[in-house]
C-alpha positions as CSV (number, residue, x, y, z in Angstrom):
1,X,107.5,70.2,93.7
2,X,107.7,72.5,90.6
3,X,110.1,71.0,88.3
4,X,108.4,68.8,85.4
5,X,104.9,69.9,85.9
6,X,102.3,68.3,83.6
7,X,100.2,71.4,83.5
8,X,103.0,74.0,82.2
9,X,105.5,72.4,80.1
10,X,104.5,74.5,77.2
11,X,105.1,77.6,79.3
12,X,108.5,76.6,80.7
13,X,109.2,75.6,77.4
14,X,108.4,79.0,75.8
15,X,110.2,80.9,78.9
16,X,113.3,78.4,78.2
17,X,113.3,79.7,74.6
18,X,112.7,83.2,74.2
19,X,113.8,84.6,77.8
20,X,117.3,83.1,78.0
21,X,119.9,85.8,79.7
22,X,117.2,88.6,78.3
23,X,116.6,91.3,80.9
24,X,112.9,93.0,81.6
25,X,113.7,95.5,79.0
26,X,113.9,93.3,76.2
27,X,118.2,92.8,75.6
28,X,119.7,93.1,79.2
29,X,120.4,96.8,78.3
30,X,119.9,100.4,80.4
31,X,116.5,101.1,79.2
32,X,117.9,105.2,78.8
33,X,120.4,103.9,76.2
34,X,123.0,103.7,78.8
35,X,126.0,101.4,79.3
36,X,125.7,101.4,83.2
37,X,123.6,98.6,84.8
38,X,123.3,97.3,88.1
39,X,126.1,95.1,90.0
40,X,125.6,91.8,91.2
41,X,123.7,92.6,93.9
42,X,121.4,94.9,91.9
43,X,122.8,98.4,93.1
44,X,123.6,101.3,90.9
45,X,127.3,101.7,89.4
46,X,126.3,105.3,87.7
47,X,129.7,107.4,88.0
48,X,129.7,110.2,90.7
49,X,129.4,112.8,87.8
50,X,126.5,111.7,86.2
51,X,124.6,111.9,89.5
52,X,125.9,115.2,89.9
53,X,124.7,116.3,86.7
54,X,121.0,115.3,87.9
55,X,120.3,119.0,88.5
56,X,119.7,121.2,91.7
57,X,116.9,118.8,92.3
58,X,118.3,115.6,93.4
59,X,121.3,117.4,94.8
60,X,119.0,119.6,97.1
61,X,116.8,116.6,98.4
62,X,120.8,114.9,99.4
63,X,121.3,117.7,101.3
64,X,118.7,117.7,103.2
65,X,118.8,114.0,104.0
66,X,122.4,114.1,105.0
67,X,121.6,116.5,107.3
68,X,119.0,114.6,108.7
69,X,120.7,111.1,108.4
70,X,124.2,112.5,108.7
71,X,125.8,108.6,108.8
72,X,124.2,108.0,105.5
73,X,127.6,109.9,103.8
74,X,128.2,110.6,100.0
75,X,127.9,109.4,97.4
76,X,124.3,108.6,97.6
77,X,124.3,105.0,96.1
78,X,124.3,102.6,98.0
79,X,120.8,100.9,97.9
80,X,118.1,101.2,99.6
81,X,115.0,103.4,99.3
82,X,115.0,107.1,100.4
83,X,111.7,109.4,100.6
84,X,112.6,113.3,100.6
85,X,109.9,116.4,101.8
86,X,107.0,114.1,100.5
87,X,104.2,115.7,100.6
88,X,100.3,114.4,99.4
89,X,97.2,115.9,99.3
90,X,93.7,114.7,98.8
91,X,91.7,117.4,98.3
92,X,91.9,119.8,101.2
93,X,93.1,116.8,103.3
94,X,96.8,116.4,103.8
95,X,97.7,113.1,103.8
96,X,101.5,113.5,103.9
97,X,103.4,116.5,104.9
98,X,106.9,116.8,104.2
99,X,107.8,113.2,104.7
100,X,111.7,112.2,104.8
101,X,112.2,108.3,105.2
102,X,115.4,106.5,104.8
103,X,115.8,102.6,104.2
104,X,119.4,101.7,104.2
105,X,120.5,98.0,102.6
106,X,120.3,95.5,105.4
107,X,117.5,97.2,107.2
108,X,114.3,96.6,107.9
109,X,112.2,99.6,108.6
110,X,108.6,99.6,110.2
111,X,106.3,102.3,109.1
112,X,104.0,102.4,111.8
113,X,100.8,104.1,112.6
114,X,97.0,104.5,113.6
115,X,94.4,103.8,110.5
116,X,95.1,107.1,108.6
117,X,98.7,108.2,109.2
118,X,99.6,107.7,105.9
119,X,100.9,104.3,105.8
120,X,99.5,103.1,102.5
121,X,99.6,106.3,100.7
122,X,103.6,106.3,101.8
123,X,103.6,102.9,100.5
124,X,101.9,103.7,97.2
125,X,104.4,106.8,96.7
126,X,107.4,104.4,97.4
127,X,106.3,101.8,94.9
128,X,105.6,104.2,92.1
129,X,101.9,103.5,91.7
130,X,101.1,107.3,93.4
131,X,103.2,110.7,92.7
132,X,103.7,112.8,95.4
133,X,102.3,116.4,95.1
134,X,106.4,117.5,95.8
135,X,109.1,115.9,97.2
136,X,111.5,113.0,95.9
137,X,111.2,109.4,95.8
138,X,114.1,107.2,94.2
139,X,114.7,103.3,94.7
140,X,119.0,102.2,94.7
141,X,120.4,105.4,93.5
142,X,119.0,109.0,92.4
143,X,118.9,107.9,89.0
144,X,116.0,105.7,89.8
145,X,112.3,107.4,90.6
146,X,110.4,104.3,91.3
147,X,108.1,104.8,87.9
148,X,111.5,104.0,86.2
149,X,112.5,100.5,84.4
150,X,115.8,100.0,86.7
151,X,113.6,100.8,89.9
152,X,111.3,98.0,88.8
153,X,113.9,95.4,88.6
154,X,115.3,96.3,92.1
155,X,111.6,96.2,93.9
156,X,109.7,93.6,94.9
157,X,106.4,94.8,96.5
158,X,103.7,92.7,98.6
159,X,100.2,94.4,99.0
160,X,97.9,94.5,101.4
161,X,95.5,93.5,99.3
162,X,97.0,91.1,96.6
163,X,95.6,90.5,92.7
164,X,96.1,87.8,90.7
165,X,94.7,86.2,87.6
166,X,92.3,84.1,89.2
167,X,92.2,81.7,86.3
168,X,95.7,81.3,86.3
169,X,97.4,78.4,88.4
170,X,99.7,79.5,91.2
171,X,102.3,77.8,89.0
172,X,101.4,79.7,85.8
173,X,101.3,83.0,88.1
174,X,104.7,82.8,89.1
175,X,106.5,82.0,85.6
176,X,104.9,85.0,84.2
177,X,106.1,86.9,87.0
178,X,109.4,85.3,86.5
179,X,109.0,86.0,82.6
180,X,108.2,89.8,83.4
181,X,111.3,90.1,85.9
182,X,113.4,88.6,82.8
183,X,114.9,85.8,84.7
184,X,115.7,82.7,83.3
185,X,112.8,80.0,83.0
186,X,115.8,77.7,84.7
187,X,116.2,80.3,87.4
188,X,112.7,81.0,88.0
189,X,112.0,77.4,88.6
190,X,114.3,77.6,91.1
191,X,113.3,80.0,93.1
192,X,109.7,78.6,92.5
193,X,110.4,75.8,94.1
194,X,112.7,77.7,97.1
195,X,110.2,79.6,97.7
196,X,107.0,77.5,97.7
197,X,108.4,74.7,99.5
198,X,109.7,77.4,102.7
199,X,106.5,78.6,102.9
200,X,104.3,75.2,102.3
201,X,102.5,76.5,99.2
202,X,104.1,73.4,97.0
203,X,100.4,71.3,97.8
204,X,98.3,74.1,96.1
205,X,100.8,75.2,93.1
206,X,99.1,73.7,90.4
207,X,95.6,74.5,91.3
208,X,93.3,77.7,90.0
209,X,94.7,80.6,92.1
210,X,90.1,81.1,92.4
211,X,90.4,78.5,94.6
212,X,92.7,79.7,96.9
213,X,92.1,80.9,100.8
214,X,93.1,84.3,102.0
215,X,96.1,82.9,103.5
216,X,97.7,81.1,100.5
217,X,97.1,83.6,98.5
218,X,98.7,85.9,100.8
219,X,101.6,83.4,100.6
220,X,101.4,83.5,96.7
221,X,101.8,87.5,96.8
222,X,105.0,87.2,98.7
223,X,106.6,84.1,96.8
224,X,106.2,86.7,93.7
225,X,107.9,89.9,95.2
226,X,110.8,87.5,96.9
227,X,111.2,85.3,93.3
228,X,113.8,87.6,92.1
229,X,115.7,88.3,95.2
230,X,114.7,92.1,95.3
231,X,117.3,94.7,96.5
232,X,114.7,97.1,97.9
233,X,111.2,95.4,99.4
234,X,108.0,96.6,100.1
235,X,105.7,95.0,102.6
236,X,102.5,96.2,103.3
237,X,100.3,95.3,106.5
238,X,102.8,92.5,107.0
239,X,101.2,89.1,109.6
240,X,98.1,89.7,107.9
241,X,96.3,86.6,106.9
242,X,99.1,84.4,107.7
243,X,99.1,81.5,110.2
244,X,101.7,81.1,113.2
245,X,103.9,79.0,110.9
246,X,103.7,80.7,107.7
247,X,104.7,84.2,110.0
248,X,107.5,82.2,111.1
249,X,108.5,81.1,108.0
250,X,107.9,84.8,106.6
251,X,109.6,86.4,109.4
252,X,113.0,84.1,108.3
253,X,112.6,85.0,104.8
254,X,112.3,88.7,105.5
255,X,115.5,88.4,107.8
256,X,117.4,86.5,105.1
257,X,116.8,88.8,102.7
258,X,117.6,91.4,105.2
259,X,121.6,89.5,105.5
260,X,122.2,89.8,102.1
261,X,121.4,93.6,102.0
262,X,118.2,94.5,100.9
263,X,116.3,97.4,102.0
264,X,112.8,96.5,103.2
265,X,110.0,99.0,104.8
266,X,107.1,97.2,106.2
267,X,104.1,98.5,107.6
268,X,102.1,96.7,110.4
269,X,99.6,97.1,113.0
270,X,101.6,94.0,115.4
271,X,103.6,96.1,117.6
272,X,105.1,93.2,119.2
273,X,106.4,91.8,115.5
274,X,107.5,95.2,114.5
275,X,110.0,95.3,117.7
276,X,111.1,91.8,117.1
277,X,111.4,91.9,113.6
278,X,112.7,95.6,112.4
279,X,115.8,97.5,113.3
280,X,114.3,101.1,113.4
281,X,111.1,102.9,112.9
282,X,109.1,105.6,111.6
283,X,105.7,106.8,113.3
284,X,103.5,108.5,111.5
285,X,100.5,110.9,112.9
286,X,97.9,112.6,110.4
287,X,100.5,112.1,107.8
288,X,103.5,113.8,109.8
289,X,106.4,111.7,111.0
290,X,106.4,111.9,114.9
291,X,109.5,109.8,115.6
292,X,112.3,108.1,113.5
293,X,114.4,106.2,115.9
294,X,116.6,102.8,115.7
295,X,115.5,99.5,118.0
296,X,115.8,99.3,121.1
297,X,115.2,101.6,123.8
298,X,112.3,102.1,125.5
299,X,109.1,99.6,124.6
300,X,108.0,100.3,121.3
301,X,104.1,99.8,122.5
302,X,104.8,102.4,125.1
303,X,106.4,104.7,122.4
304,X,103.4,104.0,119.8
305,X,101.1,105.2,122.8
306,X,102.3,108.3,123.7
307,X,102.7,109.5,120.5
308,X,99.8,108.8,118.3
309,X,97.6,109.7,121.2
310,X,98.7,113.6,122.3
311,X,100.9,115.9,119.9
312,X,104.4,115.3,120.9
313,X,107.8,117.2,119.4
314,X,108.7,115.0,116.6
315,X,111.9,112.8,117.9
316,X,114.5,111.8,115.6
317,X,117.9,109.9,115.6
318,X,118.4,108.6,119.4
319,X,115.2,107.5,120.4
320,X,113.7,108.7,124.0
């Protein structure tokens, strides 16, 4: 359990003291000087006009996704995570080109695709840690690129590769991330010991994160992007590492989350735990989306197939 730890009381102490109510930009406050913060869920109450004001921009890239996700209506600000004409280029090579993706609260998305598509430089461009060479990336509203302060506090991100500080124990690890999310040292134990206890990482807690196997720190990296109940989640190479329980365990978590309407894109190589888990998809070939289509249908392994092996017509909306 992680309440009255002998190793951390200092810590908790400390977070109890200086962190009360105090949000990741120091007072709580919009970090642009702003009175408008996110609603009790975490999604954006900035007035119609002010988005408007945003310039030709943000109102061209809304164009363009309305008319290809028509359903989506207007205002744009809802939640959620939206990637407009993304394009990337590494050199001579393109590895995106002219990307739209759309994650609506209470979906989960699978970006799926051979080694190469695209996945993980999608995922960095979503996250904020790459810039697209053009296009538009924003994360609850189009007042938030993900580089932004506000677009931090509504992601929660889980790498394919995670990094820690090895010295630090999986206890300490969490209540900084907690102190860095500004959450409560009271509400951060909380969702500690939620979290750790759900996925069976309670026995481990206290010891040198160095120590850990793949697996539990695999476990460790998603405690951390669930511990402040993210509105928009990225997942990246998600079943990786993880036994049949934890994936169980996981896979519950993810659908939870999913309930209370967060937006999550994952990316996989598990077809069958992409069609279980996710309710549409995006396929990506040499960087281009070949098909954007909801659940269901025809066998997603059959789809996958076909279309990362010839050079199909992009599908979109319906499905085959």
């Amino acid at each position: 359990m992680c309440q009255g730890r002998g190793s951390s009381p200092t810590l908790s102490g400390r977070l109890s003291r200086e962190r009360q109510d105090h949000s990741i930009s120091g007072e709580g406050g919009d970090p642009r000087g702003g009175t408008h913060r996110p609603d009790a869920r975490g999604l954006c109450s900035v007035p119609h006009q002010r988005r408007k004001e945003r310039g030709a921009t943000i109102l061209g890239a809304a164009a363009d996704l309305l008319l290809h996700y028509p359903n989506l209506g207007w205002p744009l600000c809802s939640g959620g995570l939206v990637l407009s004409g993304i394009t990337k280029r590494y050199g001579q090579r393109v590895a995106l080109s002219n990307l739209d993706l759309v994650v609506s609260p209470g979906e989960i998305h699978g970006l799926l695709g051979r080694n190469g598509a695209g996945k993980t430089t999608t995922v960095a461009i979503a996250t904020g840690l790459l810039a697209p060479d053009s296009g538009t990336v924003w994360v609850g509203s189009p007042d938030n690129p993900p580089q932004s302060i506000q677009a931090k506090r509504l992601l929660g991100f889980v790498p394919d590769t995670p990094v820690f500080f090895e010295r630090l124990s999986g206890y300490e690890f969490l209540a900084f991330v907690g102190s860095v999310r500004g959450m409560t040292a009271k509400d951060t134990e909380s969702a500690m010991r939620s979290l750790t206890e759900r996925l069976e990482l309670e026995r481990w807690i206290d010891d040198p994160i160095q120590t850990y196997s793949l697996g539990t720190r695999q476990k460790l990296s998603i405690v951390a992007a669930l511990l402040h109940g993210p509105s928009v989640l990225v997942y990246d190479e998600f079943g990786e590492s993880l036994d049949a329980v934890a994936l169980a365990e996981v896979r519950g978590a993810l659908k939870d989350l999913r309930d209370r309407g967060a937006a999550i894109l994952l990316t996989t190589h598990i077809l069958s735990l992409a069609e279980d888990l996710c309710d549409g998809f995006t396929i990506l070939k040499e960087g281009t989306a070949v098909a954007q289509r909801p659940a269901g249908g025809e066998a997603l392994e059959d789809v996958f197939l076909r279309l990362t092996s010839s050079s199909p017509d992009t599908e979109r909306g319906a499905g085959p």
